[in-house]
C-alpha positions in Angstrom: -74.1 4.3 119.6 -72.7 0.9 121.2 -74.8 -1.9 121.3 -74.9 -3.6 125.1 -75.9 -7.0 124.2 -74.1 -8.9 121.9 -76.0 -9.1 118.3 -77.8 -12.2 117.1 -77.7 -12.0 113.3 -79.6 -14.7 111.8 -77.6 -17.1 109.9 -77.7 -16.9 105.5 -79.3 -20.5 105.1 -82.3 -19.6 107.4 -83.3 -17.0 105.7 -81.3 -16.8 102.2 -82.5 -19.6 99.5 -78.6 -20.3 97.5 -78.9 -21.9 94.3 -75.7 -23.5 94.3 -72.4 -23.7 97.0 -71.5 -20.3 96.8 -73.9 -17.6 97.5 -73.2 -14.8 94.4 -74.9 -11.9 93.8 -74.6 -10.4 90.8 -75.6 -7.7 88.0 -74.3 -4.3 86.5 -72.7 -1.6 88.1 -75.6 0.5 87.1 -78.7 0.1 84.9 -78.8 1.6 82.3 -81.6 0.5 80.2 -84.7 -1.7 80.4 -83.3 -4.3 77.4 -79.5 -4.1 79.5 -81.3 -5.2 82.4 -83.6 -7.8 81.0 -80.5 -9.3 78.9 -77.9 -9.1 81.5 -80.2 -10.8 84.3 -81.6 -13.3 81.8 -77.7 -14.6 80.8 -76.9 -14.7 84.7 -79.9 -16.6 85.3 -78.5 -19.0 82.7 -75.8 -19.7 84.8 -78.1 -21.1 87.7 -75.3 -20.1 90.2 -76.6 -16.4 90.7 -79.2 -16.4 93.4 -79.4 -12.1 93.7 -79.2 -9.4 91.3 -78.0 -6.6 92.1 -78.1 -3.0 90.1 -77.4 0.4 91.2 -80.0 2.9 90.4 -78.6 6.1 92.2 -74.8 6.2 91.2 -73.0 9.1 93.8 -70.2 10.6 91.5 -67.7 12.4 92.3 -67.9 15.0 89.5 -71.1 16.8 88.5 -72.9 15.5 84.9 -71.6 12.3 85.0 -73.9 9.2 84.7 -75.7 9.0 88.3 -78.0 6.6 87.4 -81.8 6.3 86.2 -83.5 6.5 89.6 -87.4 5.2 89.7 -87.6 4.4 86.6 -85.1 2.1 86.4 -86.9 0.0 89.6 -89.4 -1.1 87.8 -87.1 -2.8 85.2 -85.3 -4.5 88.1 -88.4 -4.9 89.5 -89.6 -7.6 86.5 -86.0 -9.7 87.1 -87.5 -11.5 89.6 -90.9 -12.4 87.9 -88.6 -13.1 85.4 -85.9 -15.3 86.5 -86.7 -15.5 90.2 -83.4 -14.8 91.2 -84.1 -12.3 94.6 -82.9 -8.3 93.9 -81.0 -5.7 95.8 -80.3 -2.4 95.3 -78.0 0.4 97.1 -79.9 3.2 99.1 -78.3 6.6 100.4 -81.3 8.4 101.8 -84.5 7.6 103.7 -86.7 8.3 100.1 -84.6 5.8 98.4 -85.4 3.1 101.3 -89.5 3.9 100.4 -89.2 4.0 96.4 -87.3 0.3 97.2 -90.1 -1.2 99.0 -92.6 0.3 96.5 -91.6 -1.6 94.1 -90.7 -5.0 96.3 -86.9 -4.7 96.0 -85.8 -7.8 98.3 -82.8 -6.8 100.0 -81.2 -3.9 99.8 -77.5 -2.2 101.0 -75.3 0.9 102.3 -72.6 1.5 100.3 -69.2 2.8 100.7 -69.4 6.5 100.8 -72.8 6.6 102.5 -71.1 4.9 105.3 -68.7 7.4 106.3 -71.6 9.9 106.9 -73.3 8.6 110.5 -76.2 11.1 109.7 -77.0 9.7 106.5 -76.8 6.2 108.1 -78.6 7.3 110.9 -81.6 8.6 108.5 -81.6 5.0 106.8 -82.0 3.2 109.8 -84.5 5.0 110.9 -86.3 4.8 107.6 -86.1 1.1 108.3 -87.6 0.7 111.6 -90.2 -1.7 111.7 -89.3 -3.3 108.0 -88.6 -6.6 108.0 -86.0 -6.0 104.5 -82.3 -8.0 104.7 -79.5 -4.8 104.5 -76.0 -5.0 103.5 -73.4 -3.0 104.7 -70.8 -2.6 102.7 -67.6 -1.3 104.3 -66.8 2.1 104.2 -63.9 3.9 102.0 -62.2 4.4 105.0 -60.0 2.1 106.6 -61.9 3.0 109.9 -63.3 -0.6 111.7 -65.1 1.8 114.1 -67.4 2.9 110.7 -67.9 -0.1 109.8 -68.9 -1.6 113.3 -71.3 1.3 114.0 -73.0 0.8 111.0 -74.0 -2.3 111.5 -75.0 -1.5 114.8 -77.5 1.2 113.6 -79.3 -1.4 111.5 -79.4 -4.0 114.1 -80.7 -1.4 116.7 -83.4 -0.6 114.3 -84.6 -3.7 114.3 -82.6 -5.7 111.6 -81.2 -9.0 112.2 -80.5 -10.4 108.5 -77.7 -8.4 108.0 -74.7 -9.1 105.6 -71.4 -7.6 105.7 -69.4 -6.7 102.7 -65.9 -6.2 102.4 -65.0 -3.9 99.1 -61.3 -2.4 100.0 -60.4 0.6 101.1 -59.1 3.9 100.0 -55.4 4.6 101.4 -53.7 6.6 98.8 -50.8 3.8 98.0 -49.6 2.5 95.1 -51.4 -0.6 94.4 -52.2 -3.2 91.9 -56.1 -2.9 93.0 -58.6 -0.2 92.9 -59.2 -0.3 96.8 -56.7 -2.2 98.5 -58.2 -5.2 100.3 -56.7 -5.0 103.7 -57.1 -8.4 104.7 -56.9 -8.1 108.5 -59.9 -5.3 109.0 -62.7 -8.1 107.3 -61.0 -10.6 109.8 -61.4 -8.3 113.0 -65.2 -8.2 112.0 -65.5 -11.8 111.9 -63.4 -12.0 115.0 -65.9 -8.8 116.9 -69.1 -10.7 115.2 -68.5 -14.3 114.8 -72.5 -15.0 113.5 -72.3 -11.8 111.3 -72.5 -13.5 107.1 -69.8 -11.3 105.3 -69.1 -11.2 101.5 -66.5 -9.7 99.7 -66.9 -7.4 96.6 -63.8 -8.1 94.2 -65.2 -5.9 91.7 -64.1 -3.2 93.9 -61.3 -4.2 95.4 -59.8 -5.4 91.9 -60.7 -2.1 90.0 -59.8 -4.6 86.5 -61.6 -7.8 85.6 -58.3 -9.2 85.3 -57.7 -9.4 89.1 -61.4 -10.8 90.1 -60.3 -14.6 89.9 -57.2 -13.8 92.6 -59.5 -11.7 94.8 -62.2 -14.2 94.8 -60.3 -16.9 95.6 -58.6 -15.0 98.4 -61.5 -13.9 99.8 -63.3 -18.2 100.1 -59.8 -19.0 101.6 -60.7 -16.7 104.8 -64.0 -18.0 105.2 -66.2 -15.7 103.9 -69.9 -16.5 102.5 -69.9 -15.3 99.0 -69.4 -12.9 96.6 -71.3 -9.5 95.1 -69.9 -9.0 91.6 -70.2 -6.6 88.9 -71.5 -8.3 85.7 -72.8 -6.7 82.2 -74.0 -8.1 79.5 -71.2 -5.9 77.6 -69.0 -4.4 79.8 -66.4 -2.2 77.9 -69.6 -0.3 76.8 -71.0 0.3 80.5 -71.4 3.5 81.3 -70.0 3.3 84.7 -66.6 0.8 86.0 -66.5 -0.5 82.5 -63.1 -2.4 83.4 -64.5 -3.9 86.4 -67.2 -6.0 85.4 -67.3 -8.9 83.2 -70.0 -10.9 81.0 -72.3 -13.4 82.4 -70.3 -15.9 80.8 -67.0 -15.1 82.0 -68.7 -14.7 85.9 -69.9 -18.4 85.2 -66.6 -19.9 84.7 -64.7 -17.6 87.2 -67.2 -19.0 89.6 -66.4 -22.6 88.9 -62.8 -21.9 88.7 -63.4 -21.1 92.3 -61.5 -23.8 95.2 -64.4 -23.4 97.7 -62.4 -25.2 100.5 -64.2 -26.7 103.4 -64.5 -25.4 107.0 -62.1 -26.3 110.0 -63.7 -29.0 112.1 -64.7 -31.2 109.0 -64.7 -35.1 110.0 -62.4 -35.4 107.0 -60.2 -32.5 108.8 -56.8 -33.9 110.1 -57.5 -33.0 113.7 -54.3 -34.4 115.5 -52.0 -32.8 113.0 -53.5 -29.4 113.0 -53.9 -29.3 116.5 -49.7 -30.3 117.0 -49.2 -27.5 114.6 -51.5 -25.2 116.4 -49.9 -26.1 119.7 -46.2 -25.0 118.3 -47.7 -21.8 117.1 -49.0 -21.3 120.8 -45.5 -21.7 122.3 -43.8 -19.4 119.8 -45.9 -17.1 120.1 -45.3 -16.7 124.1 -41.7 -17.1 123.5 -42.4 -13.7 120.9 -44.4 -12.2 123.6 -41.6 -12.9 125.7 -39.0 -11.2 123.8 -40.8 -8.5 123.1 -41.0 -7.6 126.9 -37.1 -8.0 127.2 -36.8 -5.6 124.4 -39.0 -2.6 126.0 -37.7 -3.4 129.5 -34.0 -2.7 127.5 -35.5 0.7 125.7 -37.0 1.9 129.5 -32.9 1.6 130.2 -32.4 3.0 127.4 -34.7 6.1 128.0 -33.3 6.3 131.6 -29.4 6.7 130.3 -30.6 9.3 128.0 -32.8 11.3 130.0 -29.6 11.5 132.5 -27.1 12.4 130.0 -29.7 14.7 128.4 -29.6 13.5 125.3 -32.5 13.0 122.4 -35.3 10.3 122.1 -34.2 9.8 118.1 -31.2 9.0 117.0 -32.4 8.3 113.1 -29.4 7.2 112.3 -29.3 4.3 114.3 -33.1 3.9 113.5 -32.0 3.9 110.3 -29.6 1.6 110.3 -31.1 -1.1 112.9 -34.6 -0.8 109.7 -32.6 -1.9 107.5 -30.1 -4.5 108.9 -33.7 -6.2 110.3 -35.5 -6.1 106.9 -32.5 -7.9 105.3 -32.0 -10.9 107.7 -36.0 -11.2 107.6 -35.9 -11.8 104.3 -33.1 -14.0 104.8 -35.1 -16.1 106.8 -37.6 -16.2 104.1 -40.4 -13.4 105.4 -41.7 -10.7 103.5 -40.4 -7.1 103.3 -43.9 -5.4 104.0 -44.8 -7.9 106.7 -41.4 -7.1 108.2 -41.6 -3.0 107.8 -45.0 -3.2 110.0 -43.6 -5.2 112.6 -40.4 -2.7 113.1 -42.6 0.7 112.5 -44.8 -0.5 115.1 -41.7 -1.8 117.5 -40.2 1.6 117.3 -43.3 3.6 117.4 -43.4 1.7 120.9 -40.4 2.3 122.1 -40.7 6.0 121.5 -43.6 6.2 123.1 -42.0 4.5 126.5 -39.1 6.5 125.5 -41.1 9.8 125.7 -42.8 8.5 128.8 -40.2 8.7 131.1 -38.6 11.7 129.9 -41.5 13.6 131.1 -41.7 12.4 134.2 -40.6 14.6 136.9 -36.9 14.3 138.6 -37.4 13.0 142.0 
């Protein structure tokens, strides 16, 4: 489903009341009992820097008899947080039943998580449960690393008639080795601000870090590209949650990660230094055509290349000068000062290229 015109989202401040300069939502991974609820949101309250709480009721587990959650009966206790503390509440939903059990008991905003996301049925179903509701909806992204997912869920709420709409960026499952539970992949939040520029996103650390220990360095790299707050995990004693005990952290220890936080202001600040940027900009605009440029010279050298070997029949690979040109390039990168991962991207996707113009004209008929 593509959406023809582009998508007015309205903007957080219009609609979202932020008690202080960072939008945070926060609460436990899952509740678990009326007095965890009703201590946990009281001590964020506390705070004053937590304008949402947020609980999960249905937990999706990926093994049978593990903890999925209280269902109903744990709405009503997140019900009474906002009579309570009046900080606003949201809750994940999976099906269309969960949507109506939500606004029976006057959740304010509510969200798609990751695994419901990769199922355009189920997100299907939920929009449609939606239509005509006038409810906020957060889409968190899902596990894959799949921007088309993420793009057409958000386009299924908005078609439903949803325009306060928040996008949330939790990591993704790849199967590397990694320091983080879901690895953050930087560059697929970016392309959603870059495909919806008026489109509020958040990031989830909780997720991404996987360990309490990595929420300050996730948070903090997450304000530094922009984005409008943060959903995370809090209990009011973690290591006996039953659910991502490592991940969450005490209201106390949110509080002063929070104001650990460098929240850094946006370009085109009076204060901003306009003529130097813009002379730095302007240098990165001419290197990058002279990179363009190079890049061209190299693929009209591999059609050559491919035109030599096709006539002296010989093959497309030759691994051993692949091999040897991957690892010459990585080590006069890093000479130069740049990163080894940054570097192996650019080559695998240079020589990925020129294979493919490589195996291009070898097919092509003899004249």
């Amino acid at each position: 489903m593509v959406t023809q015109d582009p998508m007015q989202f309205e903007p957080l401040k219009d609609w979202l009341p932020i008690k202080s300069k960072l939008l945070v939502i926060s609460g436990p991974c899952s509740a678990e009992s009326r007095e965890q609820v009703e201590t946990t949101a009281r001590e964020l309250a506390a705070t004053g820097l937590v304008s949402v709480f947020r609980a999960g009721i249905w937990k999706p587990r990926t093994r049978p008899k593990s903890f999925e959650g209280k269902g109903e009966e744990a709405l009503r206790w997140v019900a009474e947080v906002k009579s309570q503390t009046g900080m606003l509440t949201a809750v994940e939903v999976a099906t269309p039943k969960h949507v109506e059990l939500c606004l029976k008991y006057g959740i304010d905003m509510l969200w798609i998580g990751a695994r419901t996301g990769v199922n355009p049925f189920s997100v299907q179903e939920i929009a449609q449960a939606l239509e005509g509701i006038n409810i906020p909806v957060m889409v968190k992204n899902p596990i894959n690393p799949d921007i088309r997912l993420w793009t057409g869920i958000i386009e299924r709420i908005y078609q439903a008639g949803i325009s306060r709409i928040i996008a949330i960026h939790r990591g993704f499952n790849t199967y590397e080795k990694s320091i983080y539970r879901n690895i953050p992949l930087w560059e697929i939040p970016i392309e959603m601000k870059r495909l919806f520029p008026g489109l509020p996103m958040i990031c989830d650390p909780s997720h991404i870090a996987g360990n309490r220990t990595l929420l300050p360095k996730v948070s903090q790299n997450a304000l530094d590209l922009d984005m409008d707050g943060l959903m995370i995990e809090s209990h009011c004693e973690p290591d006996k949650a039953l659910t991502d005990a490592r991940q969450q952290v005490t209201p106390a220890r949110l509080e002063l990660l929070v104001k650990n936080l460098v929240i850094r202001k946006a370009a085109g600040h009076k204060k901003e230094p306009a003529q130097e940027l813009e002379a730095i900009r302007k240098q990165i605009d001419d290197t990058d055509h002279q990179i363009l440029e190079f890049l061209s010279k190299r693929m009209s050298m591999v059609e050559k290349i491919a035109h030599l070997k096709k006539h002296h029949n010989i093959t497309i690979l030759q691994i051993e000068r692949w091999n040897s040109i991957f690892k010459d390039r990585i080590k006069t990168g890093e000479a130069h000062g740049l990163d080894a991962a940054f570097l192996k991207k650019i080559l695998e996707l240079v020589h990925k290229e020129s294979i493919n113009i490589q195996t291009r004209i070898m097919n092509r008929e003899n004249p």
